[in-house]
VEXDREN-2710 file (C-alpha; in Angstrom, 1 decimal):
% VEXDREN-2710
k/r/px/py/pz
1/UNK/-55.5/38.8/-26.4
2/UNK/-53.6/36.0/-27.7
3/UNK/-50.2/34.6/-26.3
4/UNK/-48.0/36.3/-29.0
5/UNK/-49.4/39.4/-27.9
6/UNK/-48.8/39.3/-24.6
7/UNK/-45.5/37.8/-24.9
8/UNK/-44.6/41.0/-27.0
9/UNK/-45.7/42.6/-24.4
10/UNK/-43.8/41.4/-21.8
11/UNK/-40.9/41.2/-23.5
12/UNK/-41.3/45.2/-24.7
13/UNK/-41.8/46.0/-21.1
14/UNK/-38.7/44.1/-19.9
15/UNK/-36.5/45.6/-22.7
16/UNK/-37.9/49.3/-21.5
17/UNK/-36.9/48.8/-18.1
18/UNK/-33.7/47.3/-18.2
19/UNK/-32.8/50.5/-20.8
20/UNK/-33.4/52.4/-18.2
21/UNK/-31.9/50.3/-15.2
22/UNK/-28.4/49.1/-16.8
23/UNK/-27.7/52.9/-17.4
24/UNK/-28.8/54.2/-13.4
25/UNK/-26.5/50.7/-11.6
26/UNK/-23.7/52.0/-14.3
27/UNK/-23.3/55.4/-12.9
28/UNK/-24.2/53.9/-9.7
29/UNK/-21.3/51.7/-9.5
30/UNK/-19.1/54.9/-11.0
31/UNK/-20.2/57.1/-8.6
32/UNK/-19.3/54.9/-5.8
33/UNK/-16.2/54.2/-7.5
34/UNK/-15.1/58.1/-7.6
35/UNK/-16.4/59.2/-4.1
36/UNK/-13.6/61.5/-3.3
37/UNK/-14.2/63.4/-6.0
38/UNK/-17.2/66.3/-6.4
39/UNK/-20.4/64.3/-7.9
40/UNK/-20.5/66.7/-11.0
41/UNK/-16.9/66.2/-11.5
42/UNK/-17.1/61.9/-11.7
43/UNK/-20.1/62.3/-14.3
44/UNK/-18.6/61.4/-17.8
45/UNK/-18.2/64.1/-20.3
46/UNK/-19.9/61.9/-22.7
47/UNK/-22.9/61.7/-20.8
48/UNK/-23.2/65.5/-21.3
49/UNK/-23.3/64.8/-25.3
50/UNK/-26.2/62.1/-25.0
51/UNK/-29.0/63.1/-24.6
52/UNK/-29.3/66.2/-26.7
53/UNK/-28.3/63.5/-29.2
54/UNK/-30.8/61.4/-28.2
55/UNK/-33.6/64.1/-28.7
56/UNK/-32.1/65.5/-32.0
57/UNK/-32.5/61.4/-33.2
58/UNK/-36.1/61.6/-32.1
59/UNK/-36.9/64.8/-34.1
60/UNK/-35.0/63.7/-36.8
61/UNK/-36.7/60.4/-37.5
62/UNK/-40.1/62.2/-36.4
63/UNK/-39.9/64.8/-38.6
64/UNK/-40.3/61.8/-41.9
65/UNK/-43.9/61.2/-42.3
66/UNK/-44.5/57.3/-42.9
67/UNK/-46.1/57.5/-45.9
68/UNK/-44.1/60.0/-48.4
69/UNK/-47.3/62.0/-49.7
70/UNK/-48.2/65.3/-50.3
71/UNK/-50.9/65.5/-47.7
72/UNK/-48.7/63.4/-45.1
73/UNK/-45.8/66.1/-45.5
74/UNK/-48.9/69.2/-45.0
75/UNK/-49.8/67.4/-41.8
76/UNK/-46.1/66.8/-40.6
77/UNK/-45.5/70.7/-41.1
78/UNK/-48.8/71.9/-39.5
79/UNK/-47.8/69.4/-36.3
80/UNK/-44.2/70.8/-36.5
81/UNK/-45.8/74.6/-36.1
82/UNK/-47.8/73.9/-33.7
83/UNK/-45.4/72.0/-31.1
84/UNK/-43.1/75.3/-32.1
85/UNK/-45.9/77.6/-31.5
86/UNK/-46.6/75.7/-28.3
87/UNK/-43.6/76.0/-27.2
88/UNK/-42.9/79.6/-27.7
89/UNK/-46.4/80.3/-25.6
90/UNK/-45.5/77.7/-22.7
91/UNK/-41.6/77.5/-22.9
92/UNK/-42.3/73.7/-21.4
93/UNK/-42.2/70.4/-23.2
94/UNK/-45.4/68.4/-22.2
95/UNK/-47.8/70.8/-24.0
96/UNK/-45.9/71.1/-26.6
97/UNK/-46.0/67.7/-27.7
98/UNK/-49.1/66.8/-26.8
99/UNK/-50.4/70.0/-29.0
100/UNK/-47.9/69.0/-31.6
101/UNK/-49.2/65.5/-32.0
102/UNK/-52.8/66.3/-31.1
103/UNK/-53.0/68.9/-34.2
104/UNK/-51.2/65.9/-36.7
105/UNK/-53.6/63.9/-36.1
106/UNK/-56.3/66.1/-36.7
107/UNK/-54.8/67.6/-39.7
108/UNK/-54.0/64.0/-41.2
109/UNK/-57.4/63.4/-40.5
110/UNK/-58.8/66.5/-42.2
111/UNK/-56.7/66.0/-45.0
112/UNK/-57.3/62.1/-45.7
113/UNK/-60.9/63.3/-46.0
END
């Protein structure tokens, strides 16, 4: 690999991690900061709200196929039924993706073909 690639590397890796480490010394510091109240009481309200909002972004921008195509749109829908089918059957979320994404792939294979 050359240096620009493992700069972007680095630099992706550092950006992942300190997404998930300014959030956890926020409430940290907050917590501490409200310790005479219950713990569930001194959590934000707001905090509630983000991550379903977070997920619905994720499907939202997922559910787009990159290339706007007849046969990308097939695939997108057969990946879509079977994360839901998935889903229904395991009522978890790893299996459900990784059937979901597994069966796009195959299907945008298939249908590249």
């Amino acid at each position: 690999m050359d240096n620009a690639l493992w700069l972007a590397l680095l630099v992706t890796a550092a950006g992942t991690f300190l997404m998930r480490l300014f959030p956890l010394l926020w409430m940290k510091r907050h917590l501490e900061r409200h310790d005479d109240k219950d713990a569930l009481e001194a959590i934000p309200n707001w905090l509630g709200i983000l991550a379903p909002l977070m997920v619905a972004a994720m499907l939202g921008v997922s559910l787009v196929p990159k290339t706007i195509d007849l046969s990308a749109w097939i695939a997108t829908a057969i990946g879509v039924v079977a994360t839901v089918l998935a889903w229904r059957k395991t009522q978890s979320l790893g299996l459900p993706v990784f059937a979901g994404v597994a069966i796009y792939g195959l299907a945008s294979l298939a249908l590249s073909l």
